[in-house]
C-alpha positions as CSV (number, residue, x, y, z in Angstrom):
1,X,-3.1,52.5,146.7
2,X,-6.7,51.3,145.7
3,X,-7.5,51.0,142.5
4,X,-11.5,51.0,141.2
5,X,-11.6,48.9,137.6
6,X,-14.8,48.7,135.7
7,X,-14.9,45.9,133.4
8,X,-13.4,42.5,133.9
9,X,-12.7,41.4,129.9
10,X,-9.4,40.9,129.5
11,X,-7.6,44.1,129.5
12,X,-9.5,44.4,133.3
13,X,-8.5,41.3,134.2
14,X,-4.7,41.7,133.3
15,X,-4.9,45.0,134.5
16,X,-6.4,43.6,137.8
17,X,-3.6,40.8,138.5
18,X,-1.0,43.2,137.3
19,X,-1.6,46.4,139.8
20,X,-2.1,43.3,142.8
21,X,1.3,42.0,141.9
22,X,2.7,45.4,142.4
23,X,1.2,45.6,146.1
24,X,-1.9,47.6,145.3
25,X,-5.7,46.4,146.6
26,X,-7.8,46.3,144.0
27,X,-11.9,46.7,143.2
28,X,-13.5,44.9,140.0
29,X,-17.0,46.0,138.7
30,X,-18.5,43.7,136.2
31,X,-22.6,44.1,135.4
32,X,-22.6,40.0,134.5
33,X,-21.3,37.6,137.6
34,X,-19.4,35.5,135.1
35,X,-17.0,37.4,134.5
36,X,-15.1,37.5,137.2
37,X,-14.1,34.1,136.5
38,X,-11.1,35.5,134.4
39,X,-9.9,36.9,137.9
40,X,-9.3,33.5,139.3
41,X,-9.1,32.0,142.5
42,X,-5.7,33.5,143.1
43,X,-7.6,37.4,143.4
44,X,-7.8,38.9,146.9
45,X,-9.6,42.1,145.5
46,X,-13.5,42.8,145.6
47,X,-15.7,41.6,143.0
48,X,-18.6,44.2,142.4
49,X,-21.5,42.9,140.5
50,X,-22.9,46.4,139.2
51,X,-23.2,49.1,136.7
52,X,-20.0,50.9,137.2
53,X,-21.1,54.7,137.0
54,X,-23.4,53.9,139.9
55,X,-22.8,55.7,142.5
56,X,-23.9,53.3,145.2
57,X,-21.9,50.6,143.1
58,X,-18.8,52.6,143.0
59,X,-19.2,53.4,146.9
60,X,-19.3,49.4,147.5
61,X,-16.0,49.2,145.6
62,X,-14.3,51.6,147.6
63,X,-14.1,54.5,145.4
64,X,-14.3,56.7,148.4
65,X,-10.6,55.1,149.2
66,X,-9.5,54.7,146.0
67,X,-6.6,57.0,144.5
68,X,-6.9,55.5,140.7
69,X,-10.0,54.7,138.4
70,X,-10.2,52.3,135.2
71,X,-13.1,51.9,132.9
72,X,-12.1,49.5,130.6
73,X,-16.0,47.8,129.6
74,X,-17.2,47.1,126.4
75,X,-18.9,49.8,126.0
76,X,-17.6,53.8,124.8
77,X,-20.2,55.2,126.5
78,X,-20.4,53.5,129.8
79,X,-16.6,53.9,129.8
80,X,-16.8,57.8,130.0
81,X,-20.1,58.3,132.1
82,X,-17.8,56.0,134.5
83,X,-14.9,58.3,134.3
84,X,-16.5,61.3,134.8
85,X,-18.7,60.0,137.6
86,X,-15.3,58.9,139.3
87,X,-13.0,62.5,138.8
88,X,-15.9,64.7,139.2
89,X,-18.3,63.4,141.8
90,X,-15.7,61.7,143.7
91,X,-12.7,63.9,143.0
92,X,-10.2,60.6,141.7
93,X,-7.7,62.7,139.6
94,X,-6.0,59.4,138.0
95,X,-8.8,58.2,135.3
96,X,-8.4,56.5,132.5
97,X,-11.1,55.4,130.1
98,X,-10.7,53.0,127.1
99,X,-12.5,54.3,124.0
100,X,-13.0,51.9,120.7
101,X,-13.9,55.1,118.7
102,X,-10.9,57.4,118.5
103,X,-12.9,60.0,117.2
104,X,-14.7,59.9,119.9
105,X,-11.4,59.9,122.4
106,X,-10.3,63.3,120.8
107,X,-13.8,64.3,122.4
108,X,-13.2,63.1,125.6
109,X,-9.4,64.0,126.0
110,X,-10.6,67.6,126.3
111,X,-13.4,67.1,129.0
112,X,-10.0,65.7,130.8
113,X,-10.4,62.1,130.9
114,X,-6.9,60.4,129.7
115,X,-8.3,57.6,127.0
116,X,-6.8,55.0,125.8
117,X,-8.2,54.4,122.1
118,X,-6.4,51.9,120.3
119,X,-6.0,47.7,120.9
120,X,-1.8,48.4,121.4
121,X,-2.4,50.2,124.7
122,X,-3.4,47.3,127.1
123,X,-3.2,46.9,130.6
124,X,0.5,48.5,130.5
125,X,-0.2,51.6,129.4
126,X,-3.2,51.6,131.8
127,X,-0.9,51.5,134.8
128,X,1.3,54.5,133.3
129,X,-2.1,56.7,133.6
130,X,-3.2,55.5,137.2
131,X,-0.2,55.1,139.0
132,X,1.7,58.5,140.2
133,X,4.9,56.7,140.7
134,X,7.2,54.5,139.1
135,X,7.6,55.6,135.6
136,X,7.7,52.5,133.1
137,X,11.1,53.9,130.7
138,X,9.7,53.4,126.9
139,X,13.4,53.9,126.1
140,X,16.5,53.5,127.5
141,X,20.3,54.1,126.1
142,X,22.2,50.9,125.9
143,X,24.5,51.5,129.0
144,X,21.1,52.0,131.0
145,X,21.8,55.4,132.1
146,X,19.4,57.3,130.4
147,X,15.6,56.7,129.7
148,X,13.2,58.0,128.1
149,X,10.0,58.0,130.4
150,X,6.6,59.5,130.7
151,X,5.9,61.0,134.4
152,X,3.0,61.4,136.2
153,X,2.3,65.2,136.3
154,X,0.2,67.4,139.5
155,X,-2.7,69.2,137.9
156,X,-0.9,72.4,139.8
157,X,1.7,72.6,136.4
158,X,-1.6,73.3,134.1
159,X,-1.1,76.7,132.9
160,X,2.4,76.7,133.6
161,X,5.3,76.9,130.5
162,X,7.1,74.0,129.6
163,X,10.6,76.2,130.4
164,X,9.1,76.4,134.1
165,X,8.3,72.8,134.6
166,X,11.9,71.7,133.2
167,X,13.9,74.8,135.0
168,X,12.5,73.6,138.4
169,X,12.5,70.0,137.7
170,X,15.7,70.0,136.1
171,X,15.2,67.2,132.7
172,X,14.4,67.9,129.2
173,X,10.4,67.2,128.2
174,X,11.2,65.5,125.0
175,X,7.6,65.5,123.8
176,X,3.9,66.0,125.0
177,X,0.9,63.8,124.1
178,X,-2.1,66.1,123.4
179,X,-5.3,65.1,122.6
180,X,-3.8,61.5,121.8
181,X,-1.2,63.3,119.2
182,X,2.8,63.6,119.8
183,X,4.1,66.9,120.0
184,X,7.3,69.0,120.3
185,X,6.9,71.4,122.9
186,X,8.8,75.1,122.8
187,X,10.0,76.7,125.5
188,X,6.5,79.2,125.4
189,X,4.2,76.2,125.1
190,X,2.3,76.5,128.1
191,X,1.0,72.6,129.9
192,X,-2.7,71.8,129.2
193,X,-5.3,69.7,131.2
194,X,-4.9,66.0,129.5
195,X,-1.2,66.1,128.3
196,X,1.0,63.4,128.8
197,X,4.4,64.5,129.8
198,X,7.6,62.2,128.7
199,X,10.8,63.3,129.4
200,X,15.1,62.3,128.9
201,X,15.8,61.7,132.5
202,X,18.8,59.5,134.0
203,X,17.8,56.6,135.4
204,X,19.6,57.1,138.7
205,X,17.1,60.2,139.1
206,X,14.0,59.0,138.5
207,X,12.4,59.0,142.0
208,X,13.5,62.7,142.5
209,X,12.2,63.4,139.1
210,X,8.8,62.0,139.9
211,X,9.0,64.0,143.4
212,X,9.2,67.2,141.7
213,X,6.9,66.9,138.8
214,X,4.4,65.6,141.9
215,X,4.5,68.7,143.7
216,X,3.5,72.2,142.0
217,X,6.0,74.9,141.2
218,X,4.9,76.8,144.4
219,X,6.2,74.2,146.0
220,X,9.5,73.3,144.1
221,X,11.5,76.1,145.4
């Protein structure tokens, strides 16, 4: 898919490289020219020379054809103008926004912007938030059966029970990230907008896994 990234430091620039090496076109916005230097010769994406929640800026990038938006800039609140700009004036429903101030994440976690708030989570975790498919295991069993994985999740399972989402799916949710905190789910905890969703899955399932959790439970059956 295309992929919009504002901010070429170097978690965009990683970020950039990384989602091209896995076949995907990519877009980079950067307000200063010189930065695209860290791209390298070696890019084929678009370099954008622009403030990245400008609409005409974002259009020049390909937003409009773009099924994933980064904003990983220097600054907190560039990074969420961006992201909102992107989900709610151009309806891209995989955002992610890096926040310095995790205070200030909490915040933003509940307008529904996924953040990512702390140095650890580089261009990696980036990928796990924009990309619907091909979960990256953060665990798996030494005979490589069974992983541990978090999985893209269709905003049609908000407002559904955690029971529902693992009856018609069929694997165990071993724990939800909510509002950038871990937490066991019961079988009445009902999915909010924002949660991340890792589940125990066998590794020989993971494509029909991803299928079902893509669709929504209308459409499981």
């Amino acid at each position: 898919m295309h992929v919009v990234i504002m901010g070429c430091g170097r978690v965009g620039s990683t970020l950039a490289h990384s989602l091209e090496q896995q076949g995907h076109t990519v877009a980079v916005i950067d307000q200063d020219p010189t930065a695209f230097r860290r791209l390298g010769s070696g890019f084929a994406g678009r370099r954008v020379t622009g403030v990245g929640f400008d609409q005409d800026t974002l259009r020049e990038a390909g937003i409009e054809e773009a099924g994933g938006f980064a904003a990983v800039s220097s600054g907190d609140n560039s990074n969420i103008i961006a992201a909102r700009v992107a989900r709610e004036m151009f309806g891209i429903e995989n955002v992610a926004a890096r926040i310095y101030d995790p205070r200030r994440a909490e915040v933003y976690q509940r307008l529904g912007i996924p953040t990512v708030a702390t140095v650890r989570w580089t261009s990696d975790q980036m990928m796990r938030r924009l990309l619907p498919s091909g979960a990256e295991p953060l665990w798996r069993d030494p005979s490589g059966g069974v992983q541990l994985a978090e999985v893209h999740t269709s905003v049609a399972w908000i407002g559904h029970k955690i029971s529902t989402l693992q009856e018609e799916t069929g694997v165990r949710v071993a724990f939800l990230t909510r509002l950038g905190e871990a937490m066991v789910p019961t079988s009445q905890t009902v999915l909010q907008e924002g949660d991340l969703v890792h589940v125990i899955m066998r590794t020989d399932g993971v494509a029909e896994v991803e299928a079902a959790f893509a669709k929504g439970p209308e459409e499981t059956h």
